[in-house]
ROGU-899267 format. One record per atom (N, C-alpha, C, O): residue in three letters; x, y, z. Coordinates in steps of 0.1 Angstrom, whole numbers, padded with zeros to 4 digits, always signed. Atoms other than C-alpha are relative to their C-alpha. Layout:
ROGU-899267
ALAXYZ;...
END
This chain:
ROGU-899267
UNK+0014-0001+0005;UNK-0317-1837+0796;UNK-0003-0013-0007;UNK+0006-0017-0015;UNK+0005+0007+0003;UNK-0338-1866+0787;UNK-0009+0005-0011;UNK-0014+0017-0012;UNK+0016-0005+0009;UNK-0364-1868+0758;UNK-0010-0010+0000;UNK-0008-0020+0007;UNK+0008+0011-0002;UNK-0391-1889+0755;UNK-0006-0005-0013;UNK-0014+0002-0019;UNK+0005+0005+0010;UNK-0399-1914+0727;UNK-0016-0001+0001;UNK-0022-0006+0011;UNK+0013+0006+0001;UNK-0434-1916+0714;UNK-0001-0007-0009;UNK+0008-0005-0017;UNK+0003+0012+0004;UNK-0446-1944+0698;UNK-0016-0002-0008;UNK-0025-0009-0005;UNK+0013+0003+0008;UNK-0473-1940+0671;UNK-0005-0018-0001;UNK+0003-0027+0000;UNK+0006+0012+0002;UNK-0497-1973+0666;UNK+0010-0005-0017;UNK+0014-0016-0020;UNK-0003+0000+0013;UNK-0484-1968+0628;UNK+0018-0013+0002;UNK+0021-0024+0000;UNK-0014+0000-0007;UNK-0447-1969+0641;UNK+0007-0014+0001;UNK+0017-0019-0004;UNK-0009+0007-0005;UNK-0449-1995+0661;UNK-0001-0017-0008;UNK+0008-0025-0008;UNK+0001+0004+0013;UNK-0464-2019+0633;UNK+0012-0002-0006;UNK+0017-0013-0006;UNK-0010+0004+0008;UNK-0436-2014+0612;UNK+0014-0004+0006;UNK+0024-0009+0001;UNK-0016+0005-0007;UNK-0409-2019+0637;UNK-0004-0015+0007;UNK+0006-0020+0013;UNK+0003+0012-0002;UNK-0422-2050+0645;UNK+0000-0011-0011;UNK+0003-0022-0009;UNK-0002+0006+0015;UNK-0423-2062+0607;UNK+0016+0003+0002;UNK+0025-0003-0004;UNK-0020-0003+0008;UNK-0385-2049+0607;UNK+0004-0010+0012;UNK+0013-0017+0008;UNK-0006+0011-0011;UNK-0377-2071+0637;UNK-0003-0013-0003;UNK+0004-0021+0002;UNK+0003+0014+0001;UNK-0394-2101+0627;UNK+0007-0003-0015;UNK+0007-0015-0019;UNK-0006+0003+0012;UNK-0375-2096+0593;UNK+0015-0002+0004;UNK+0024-0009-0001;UNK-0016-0001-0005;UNK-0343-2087+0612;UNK+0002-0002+0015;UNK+0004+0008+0021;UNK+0000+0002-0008;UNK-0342-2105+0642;UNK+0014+0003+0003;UNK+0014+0011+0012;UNK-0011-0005-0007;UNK-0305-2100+0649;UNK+0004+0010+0000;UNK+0016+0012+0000;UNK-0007-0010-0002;UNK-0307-2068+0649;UNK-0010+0008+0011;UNK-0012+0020+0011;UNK+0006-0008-0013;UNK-0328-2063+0680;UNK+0005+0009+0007;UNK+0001+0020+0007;UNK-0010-0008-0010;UNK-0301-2054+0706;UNK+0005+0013-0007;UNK+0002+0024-0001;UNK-0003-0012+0003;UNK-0287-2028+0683;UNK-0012+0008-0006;UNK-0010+0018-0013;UNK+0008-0009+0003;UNK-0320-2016+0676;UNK-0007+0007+0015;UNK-0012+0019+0017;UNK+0006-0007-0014;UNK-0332-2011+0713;UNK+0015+0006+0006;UNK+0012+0013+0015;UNK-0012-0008-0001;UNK-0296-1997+0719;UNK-0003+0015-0008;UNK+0002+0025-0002;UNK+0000-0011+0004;UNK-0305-1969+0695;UNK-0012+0006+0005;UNK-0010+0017+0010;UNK+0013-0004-0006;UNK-0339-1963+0706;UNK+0009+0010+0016;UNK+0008+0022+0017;UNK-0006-0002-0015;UNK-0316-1961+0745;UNK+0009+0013+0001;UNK+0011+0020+0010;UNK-0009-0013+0007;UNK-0294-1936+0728;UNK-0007+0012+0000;UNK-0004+0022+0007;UNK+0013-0015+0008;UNK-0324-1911+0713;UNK-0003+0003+0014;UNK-0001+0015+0017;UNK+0005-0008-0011;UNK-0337-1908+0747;UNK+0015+0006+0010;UNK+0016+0016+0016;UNK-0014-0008-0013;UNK-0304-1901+0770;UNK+0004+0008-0014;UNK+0014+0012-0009;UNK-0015-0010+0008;UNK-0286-1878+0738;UNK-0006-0004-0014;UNK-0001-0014-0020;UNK-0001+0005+0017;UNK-0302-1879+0700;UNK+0013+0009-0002;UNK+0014+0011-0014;UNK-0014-0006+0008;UNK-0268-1860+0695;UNK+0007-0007+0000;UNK+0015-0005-0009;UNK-0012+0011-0002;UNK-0246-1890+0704;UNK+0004-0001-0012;UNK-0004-0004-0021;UNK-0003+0002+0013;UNK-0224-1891+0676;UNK-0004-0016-0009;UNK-0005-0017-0021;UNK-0001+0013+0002;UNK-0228-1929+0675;UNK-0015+0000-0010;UNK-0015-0008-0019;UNK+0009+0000+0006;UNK-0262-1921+0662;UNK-0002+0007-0017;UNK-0011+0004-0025;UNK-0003-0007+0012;UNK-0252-1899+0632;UNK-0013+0006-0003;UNK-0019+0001-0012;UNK+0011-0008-0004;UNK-0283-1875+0640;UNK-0002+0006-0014;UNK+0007+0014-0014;UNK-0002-0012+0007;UNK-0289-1854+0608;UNK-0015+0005-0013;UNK-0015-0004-0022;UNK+0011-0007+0004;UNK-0319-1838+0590;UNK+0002-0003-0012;UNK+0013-0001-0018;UNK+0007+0000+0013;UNK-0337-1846+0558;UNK-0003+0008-0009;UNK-0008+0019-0006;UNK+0007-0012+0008;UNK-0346-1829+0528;UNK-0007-0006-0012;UNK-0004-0017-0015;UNK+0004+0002+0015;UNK-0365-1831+0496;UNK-0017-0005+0011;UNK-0021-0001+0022;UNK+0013+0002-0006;UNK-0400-1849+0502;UNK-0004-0006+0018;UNK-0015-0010+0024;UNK-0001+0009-0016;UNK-0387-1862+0540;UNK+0003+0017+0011;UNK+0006+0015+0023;UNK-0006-0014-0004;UNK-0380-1819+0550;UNK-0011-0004+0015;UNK-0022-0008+0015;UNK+0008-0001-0010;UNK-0389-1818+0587;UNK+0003-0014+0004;UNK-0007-0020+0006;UNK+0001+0016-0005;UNK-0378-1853+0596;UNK+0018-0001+0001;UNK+0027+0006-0005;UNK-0016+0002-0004;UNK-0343-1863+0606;UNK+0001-0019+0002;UNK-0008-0027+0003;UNK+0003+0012+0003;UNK-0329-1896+0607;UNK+0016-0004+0010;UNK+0026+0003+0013;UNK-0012+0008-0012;UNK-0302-1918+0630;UNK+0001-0014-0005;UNK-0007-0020-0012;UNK-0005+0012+0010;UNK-0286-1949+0618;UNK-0001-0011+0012;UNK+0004-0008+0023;UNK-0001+0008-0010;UNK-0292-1982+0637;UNK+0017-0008-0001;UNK+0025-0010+0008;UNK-0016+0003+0002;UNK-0259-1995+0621;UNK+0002+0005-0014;UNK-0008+0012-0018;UNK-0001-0003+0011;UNK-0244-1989+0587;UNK-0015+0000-0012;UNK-0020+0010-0017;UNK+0009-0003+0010;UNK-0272-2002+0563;UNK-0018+0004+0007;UNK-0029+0006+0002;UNK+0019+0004-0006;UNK-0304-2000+0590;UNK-0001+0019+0001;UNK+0008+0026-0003;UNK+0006-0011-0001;UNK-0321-1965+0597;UNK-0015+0002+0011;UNK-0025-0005+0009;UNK+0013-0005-0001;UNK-0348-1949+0618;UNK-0002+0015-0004;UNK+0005+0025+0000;UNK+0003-0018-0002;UNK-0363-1917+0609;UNK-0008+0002+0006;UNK-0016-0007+0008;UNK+0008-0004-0012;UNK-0383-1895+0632;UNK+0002+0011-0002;UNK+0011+0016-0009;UNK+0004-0011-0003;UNK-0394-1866+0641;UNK+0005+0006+0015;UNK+0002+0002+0027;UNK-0003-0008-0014;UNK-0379-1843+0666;UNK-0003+0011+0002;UNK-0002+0019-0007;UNK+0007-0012-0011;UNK-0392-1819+0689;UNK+0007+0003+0008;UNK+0004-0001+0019;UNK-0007-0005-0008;UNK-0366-1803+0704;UNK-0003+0008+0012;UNK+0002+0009+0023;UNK+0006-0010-0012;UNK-0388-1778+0721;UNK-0006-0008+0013;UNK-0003-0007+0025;UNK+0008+0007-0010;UNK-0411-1801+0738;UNK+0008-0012+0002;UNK+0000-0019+0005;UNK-0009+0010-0006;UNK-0383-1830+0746;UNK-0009-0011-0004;UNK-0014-0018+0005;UNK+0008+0009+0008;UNK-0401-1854+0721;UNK+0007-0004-0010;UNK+0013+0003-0017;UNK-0007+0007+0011;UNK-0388-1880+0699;UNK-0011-0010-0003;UNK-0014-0019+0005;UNK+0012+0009+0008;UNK-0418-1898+0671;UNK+0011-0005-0011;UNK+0016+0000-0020;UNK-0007+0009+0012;UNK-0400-1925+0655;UNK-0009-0001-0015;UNK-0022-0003-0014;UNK+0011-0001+0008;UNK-0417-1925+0623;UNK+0000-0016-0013;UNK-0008-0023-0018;UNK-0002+0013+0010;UNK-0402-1953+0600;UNK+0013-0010+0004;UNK+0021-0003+0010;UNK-0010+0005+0000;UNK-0376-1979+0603;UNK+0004-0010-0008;UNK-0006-0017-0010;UNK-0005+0010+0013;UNK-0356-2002+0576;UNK+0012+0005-0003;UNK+0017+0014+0004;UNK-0007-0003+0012;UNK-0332-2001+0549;UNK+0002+0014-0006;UNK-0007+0021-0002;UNK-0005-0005+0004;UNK-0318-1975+0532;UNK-0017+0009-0010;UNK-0024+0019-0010;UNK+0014-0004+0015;UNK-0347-1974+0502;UNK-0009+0001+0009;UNK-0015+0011+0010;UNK+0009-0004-0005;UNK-0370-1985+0529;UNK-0005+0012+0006;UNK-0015+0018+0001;UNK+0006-0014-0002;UNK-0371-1952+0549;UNK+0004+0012-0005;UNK+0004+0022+0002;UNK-0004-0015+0007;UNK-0360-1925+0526;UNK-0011-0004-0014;UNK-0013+0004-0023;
END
């Protein structure tokens, strides 16, 4: 099973500021994106649900310090990336 990223205007905005701040970390940022759609379970992504003011939002690690979080829709086979950065940035 496949899911399908969507791509808010908001979204795609800030991942564009995170890339032009962290250009070497393209490839492993479109690697994780490549991941979320074939398997957000892949362990590699360290898949795991939020709480406090982020409840309803889950989050996958591009590498140790980077992050995206997003919203998953398990039912409807939907994945809304919602923020991506740093540690402080998206929590």
């Amino acid at each position: 099973m496949t899911f399908q990223l969507i791509f808010t205007a908001q979204y795609e905005k800030r991942a564009a500021l995170f890339l032009k701040r962290h250009p070497e970390l393209e490839k492993q940022y479109l690697k994780t994106l490549q991941l979320l759609e074939m398997n957000p379970h892949h362990p590699s992504l360290r898949l795991h649900a939020l709480s406090g003011r982020l409840q309803g939002l889950h989050s996958v690690s591009i590498n140790i310090s980077y992050r995206i979080t997003l919203e998953l829709l398990i039912h409807d086979e939907e994945i809304i990336p919602v923020n991506v950065g740093d540690h402080e940035a998206v929590y």
